[in-house]
Residue frames relative to the residue before (quaternion, step in Angstrom):
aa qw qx qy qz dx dy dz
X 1.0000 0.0000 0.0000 0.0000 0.00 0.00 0.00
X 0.8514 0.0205 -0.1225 0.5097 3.40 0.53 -1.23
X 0.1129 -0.8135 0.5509 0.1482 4.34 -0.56 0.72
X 0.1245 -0.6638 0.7319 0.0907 3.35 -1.26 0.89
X 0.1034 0.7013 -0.7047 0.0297 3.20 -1.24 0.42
X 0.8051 -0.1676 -0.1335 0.5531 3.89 -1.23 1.51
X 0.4025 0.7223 -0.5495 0.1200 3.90 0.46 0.27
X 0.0298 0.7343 -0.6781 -0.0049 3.15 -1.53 1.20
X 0.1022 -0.7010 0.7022 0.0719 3.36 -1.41 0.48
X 0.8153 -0.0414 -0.0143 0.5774 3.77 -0.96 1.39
X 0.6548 -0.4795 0.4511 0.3713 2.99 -1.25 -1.06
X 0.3898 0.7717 -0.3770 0.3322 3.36 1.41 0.63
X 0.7874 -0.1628 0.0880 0.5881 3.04 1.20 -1.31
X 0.2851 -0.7727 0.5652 -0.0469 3.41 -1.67 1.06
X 0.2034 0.8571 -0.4427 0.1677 3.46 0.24 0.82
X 0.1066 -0.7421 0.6337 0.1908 3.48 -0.51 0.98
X 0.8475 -0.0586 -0.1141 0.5151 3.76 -0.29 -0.10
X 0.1964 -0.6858 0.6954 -0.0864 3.59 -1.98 0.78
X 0.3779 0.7676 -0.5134 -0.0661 3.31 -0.77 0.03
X 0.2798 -0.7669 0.5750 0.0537 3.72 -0.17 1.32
X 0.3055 -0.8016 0.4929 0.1458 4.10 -0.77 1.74
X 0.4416 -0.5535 0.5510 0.4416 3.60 -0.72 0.27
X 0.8938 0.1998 -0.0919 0.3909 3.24 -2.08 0.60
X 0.6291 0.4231 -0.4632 0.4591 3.62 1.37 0.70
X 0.5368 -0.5226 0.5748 0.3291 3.63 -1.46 -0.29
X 0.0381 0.8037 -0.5908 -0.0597 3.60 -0.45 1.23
X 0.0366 -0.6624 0.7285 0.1709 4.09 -0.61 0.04
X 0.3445 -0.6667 0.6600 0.0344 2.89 -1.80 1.14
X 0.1395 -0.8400 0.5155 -0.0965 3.80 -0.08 0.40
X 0.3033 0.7615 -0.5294 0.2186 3.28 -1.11 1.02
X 0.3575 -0.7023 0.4237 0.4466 3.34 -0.86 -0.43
X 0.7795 -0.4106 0.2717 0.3872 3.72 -0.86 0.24
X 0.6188 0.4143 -0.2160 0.6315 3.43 0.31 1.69
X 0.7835 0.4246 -0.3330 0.3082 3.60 0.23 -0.79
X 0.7594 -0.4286 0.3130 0.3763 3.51 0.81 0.23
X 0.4326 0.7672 -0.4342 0.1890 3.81 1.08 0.31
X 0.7001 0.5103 -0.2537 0.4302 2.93 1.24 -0.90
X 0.4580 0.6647 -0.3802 0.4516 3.63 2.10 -1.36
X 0.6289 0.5169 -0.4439 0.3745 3.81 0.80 -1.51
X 0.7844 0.4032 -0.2445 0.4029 3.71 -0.14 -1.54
X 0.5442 0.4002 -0.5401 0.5020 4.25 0.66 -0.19
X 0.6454 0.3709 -0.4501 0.4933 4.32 0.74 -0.74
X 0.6499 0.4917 -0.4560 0.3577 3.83 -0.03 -0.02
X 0.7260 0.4343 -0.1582 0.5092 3.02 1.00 -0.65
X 0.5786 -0.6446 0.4366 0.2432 3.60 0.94 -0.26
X 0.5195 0.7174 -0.3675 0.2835 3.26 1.27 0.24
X 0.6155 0.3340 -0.0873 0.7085 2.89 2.11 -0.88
X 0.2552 -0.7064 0.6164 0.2365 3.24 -1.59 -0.54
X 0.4537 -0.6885 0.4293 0.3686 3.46 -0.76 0.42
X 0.5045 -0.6270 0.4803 0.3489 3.37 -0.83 0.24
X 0.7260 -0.0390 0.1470 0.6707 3.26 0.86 -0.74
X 0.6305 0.4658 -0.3445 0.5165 3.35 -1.85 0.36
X 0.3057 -0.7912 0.5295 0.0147 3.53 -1.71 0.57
X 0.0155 -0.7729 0.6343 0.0004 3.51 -0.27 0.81
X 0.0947 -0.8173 0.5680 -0.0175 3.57 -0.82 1.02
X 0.2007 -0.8167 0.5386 0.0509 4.10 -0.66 0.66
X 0.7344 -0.2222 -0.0985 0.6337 3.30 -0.18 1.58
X 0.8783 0.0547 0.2093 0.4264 3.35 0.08 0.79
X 0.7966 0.3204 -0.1070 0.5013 3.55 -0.14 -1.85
X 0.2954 -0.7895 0.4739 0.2548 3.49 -1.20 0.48
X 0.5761 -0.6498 0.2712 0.4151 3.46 -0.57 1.64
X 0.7295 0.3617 -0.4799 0.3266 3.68 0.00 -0.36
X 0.5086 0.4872 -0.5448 0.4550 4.11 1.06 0.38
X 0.6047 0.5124 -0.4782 0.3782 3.73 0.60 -0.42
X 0.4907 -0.4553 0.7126 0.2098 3.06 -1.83 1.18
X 0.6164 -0.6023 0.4908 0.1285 3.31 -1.27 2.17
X 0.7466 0.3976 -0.2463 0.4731 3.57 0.57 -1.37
X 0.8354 0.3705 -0.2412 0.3267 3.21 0.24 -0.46
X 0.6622 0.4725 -0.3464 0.4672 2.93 1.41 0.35
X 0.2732 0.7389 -0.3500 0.5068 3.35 1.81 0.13
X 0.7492 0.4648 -0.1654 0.4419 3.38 0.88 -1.77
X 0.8280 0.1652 -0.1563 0.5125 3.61 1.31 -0.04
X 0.6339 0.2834 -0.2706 0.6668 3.52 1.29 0.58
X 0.0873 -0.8210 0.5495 -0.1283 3.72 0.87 1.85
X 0.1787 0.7870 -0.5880 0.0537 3.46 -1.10 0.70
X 0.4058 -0.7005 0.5818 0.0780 3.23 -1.10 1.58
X 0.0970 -0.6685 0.6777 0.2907 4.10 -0.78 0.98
X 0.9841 -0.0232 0.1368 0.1108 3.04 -2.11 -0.34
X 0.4582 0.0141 0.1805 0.8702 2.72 1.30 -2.55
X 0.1459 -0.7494 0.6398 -0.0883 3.00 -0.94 1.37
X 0.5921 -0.6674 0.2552 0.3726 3.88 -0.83 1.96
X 0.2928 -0.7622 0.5704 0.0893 3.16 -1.51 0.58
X 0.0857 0.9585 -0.2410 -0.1259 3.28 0.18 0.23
X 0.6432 -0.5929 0.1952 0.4434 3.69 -0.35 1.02
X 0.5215 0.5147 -0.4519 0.5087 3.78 -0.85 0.66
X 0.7456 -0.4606 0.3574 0.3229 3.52 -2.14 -0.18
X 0.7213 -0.3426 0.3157 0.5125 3.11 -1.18 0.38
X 0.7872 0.3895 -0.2780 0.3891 3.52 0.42 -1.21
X 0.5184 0.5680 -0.4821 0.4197 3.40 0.59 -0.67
X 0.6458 0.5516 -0.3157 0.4231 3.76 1.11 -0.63
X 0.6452 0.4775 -0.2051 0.5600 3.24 0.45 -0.79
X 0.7016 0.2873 -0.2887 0.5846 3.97 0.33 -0.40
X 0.5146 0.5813 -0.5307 0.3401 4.13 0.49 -0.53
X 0.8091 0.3286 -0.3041 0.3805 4.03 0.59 -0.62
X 0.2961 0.7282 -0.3405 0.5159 3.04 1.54 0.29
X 0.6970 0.5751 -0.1078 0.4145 3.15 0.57 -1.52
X 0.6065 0.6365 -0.2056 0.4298 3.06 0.88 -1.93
X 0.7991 0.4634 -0.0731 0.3760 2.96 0.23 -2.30
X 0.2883 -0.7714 0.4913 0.2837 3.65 1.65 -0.13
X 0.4532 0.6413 -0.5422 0.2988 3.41 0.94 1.59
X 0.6810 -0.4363 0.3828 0.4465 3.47 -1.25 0.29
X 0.4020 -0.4950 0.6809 0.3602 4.09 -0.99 1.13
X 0.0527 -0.5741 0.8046 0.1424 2.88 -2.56 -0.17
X 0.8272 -0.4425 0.2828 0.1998 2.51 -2.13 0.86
X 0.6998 -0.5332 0.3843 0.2798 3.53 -0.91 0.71
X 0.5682 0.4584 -0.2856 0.6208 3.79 1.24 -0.78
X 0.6664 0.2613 -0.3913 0.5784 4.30 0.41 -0.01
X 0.4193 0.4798 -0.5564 0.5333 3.90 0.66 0.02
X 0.7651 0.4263 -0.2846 0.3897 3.34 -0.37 -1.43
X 0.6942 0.4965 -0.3449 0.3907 3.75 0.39 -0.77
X 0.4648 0.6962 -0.1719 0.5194 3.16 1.31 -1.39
X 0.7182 0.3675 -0.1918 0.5588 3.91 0.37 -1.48
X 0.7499 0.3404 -0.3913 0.4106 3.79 0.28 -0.52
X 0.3717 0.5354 -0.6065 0.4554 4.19 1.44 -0.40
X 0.8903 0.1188 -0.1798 0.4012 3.60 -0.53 -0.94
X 0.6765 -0.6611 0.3219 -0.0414 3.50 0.35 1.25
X 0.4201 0.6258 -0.4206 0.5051 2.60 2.29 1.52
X 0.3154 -0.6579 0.6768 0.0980 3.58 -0.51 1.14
X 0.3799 0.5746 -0.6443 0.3323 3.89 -0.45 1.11
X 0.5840 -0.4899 0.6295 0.1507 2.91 -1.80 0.44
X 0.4106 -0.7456 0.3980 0.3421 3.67 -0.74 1.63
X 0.4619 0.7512 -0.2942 0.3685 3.78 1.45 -0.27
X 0.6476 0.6195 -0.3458 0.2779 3.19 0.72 -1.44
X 0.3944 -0.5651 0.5945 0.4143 3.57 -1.10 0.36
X 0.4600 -0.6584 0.5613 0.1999 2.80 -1.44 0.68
X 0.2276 0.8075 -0.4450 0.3132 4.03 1.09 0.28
X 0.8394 0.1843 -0.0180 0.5111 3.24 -0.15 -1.88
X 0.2000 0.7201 -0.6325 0.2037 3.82 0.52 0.43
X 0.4160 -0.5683 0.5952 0.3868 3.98 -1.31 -0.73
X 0.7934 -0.4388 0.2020 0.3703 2.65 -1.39 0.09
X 0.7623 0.4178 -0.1928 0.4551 2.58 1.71 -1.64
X 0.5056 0.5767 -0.5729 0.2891 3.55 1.04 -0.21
X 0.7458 0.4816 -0.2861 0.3607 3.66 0.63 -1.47
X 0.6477 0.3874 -0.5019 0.4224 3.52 1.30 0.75
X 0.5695 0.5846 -0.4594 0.3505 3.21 0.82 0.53
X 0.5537 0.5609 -0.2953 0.5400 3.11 1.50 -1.15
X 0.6345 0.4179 -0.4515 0.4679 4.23 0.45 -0.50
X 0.5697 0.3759 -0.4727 0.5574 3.98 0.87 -0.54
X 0.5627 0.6767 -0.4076 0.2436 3.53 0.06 -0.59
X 0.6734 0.3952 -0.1229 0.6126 3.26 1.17 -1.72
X 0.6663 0.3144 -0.4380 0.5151 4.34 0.61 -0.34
X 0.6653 0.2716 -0.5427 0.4350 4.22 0.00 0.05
X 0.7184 0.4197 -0.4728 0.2901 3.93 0.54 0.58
X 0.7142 0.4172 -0.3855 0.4090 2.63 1.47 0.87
X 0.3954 -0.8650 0.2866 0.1155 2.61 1.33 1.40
X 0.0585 -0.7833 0.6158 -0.0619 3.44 0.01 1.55
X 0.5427 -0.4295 0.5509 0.4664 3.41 -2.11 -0.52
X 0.7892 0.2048 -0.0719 0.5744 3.70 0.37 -0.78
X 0.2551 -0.6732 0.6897 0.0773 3.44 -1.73 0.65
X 0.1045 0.6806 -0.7234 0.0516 3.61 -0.76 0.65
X 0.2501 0.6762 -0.6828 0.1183 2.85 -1.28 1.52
X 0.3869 -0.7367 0.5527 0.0456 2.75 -1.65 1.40
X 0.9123 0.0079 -0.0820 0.4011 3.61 0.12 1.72
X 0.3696 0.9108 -0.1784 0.0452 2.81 1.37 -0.05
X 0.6899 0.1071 -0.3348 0.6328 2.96 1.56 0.62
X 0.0715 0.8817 -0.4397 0.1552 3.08 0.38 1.58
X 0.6457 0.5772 -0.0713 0.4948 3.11 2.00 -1.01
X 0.6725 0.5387 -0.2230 0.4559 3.55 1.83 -0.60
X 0.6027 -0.6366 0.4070 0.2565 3.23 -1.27 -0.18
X 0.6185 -0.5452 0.1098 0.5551 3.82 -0.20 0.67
X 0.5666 0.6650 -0.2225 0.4327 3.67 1.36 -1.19
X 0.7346 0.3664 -0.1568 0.5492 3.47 0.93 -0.91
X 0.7283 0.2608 -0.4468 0.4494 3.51 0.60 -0.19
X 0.4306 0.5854 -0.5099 0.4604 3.91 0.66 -0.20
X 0.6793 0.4362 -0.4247 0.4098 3.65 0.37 -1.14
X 0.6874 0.5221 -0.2766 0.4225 3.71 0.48 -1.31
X 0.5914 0.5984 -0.3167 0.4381 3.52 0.79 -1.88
X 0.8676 0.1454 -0.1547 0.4497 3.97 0.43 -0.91
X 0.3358 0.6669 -0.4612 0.4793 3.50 1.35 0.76
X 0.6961 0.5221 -0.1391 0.4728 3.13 0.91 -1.84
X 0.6604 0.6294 -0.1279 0.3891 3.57 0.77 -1.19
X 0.8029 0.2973 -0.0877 0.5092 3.04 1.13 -1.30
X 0.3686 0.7732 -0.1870 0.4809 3.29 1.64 0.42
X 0.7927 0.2464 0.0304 0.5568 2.90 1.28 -1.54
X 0.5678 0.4615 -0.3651 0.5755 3.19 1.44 0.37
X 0.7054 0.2633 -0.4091 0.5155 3.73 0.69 -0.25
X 0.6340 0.3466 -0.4796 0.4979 3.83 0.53 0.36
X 0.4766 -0.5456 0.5645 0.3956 4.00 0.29 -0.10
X 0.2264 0.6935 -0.6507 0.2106 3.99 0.16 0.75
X 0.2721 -0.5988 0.7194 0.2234 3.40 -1.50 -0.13
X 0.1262 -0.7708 0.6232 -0.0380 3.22 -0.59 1.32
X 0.0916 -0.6807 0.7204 -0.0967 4.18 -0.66 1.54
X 0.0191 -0.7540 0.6372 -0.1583 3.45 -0.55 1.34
X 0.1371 -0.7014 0.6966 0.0629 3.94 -1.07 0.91
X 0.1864 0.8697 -0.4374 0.1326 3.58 -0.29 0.93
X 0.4721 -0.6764 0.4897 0.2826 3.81 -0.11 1.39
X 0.7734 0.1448 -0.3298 0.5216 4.07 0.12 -0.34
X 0.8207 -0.3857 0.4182 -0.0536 2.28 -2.01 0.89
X 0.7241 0.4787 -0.0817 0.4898 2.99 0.72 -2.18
X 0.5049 0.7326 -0.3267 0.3188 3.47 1.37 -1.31
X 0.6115 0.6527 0.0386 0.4457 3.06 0.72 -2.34
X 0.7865 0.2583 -0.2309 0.5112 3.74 0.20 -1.09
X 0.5987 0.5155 -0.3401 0.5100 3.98 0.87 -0.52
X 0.9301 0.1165 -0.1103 0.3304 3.04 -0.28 -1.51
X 0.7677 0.4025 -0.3586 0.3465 4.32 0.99 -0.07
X 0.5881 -0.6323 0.4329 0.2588 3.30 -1.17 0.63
X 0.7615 -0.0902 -0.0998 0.6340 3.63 1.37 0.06
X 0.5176 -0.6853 0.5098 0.0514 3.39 -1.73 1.02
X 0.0540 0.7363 -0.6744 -0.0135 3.78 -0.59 1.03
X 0.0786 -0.7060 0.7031 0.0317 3.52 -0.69 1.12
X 0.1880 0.6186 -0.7543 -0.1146 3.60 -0.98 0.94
X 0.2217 -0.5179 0.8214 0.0890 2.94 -2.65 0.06
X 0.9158 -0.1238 0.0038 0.3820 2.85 -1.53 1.41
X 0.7999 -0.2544 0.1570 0.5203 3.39 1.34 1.03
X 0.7989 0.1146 -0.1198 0.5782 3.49 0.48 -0.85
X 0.7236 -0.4827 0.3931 0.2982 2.43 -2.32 0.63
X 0.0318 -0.7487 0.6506 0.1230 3.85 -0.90 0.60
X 0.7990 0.0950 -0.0622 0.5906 3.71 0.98 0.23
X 0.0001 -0.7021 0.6731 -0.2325 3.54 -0.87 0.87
X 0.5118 0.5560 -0.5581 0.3427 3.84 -0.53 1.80
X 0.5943 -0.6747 0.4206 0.1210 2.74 -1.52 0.38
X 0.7231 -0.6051 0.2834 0.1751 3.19 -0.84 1.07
């Protein structure tokens, strides 16, 4: 799905080959610094490479129209926007964005129990936590049902109980719809359970690259 080949950007990251499978679970891995997050802003187009190619089914990312690949290669950062109004108004705003049809309050509600928030569609979305309002930002990117997920941490903010619940909500999601799930994730433990292949980088490069 996704090819890298001699890409570098700055001095963050150097990579002579990559290849990310459709329809599989990748975790990226590292230690603070090596370029996980640099990787998922170049998949997504947020960045450019300085050099080197990175191509997406095929096509090479810098012919893809930016917007429209957004609309199928979705990615949630870190702290990921909140935005003023109700839970729901959240959850329908990327909808919007994405100039897709809203849905019905019963796929809100389903949608709220994948990531294992127990709120009221009403609630303002303001005084949430940290971790709730990262669940509620994954919330609003699996209704918009993309081809590819990039996220960058996404249960960084939770406890061990709560991210297992999500981690294999989220997982199993994307395996009974054929998604491609690209996951950056501080543990370890995460990574060995729940992905079908392993990108360890350091200081930029790859220092490990297998499969599960």
């Amino acid at each position: 799905m996704f090819s890298l080949r001699e890409v570098k950007y700055k001095h963050i990251l150097d990579i002579e080959e990559m290849n990310i499978e459709k329809s599989k679970v990748t975790c990226i891995i590292g230690e603070s610094g090596s370029g996980k997050s640099t990787l998922l802003r170049l998949l997504n187009k947020l960045i450019s490479c300085d050099s080197g190619k990175i191509t997406y089914n095929q096509q090479d990312l810098n012919s893809c129209d930016s917007v429209q690949l957004r609309r199928t290669v979705v990615m949630l950062a870190q702290l990921p926007a909140i935005f003023p109004g109700t839970i729901r108004d959240n959850l329908l705003i990327g909808l919007k964005f994405a100039e897709k049809p809203a849905v019905n309050d019963d796929k809100l509600l389903h949608v709220l129990n994948m990531v294992h928030l127990n709120k009221s569609l009403d609630d303002e979305s303001d005084p949430l936590s940290g971790g709730e309002k990262q669940r509620l930002a994954l919330g609003r990117v699996i209704l918009l049902d993309p081809e590819v997920f990039l996220l960058d941490e996404p249960s960084s903010a939770l406890d061990e109980d709560t991210e297992r619940f999500i981690i294999e909500n989220l997982v199993a999601y994307t395996k009974e719809n054929s998604k491609t799930l690209i996951m950056v994730t501080h543990s370890k433990k995460v990574a060995q359970i729940y992905s079908d292949n392993i990108i360890e980088l350091s200081q930029g490069k790859i220092v490990r690259a297998r499969e599960v």
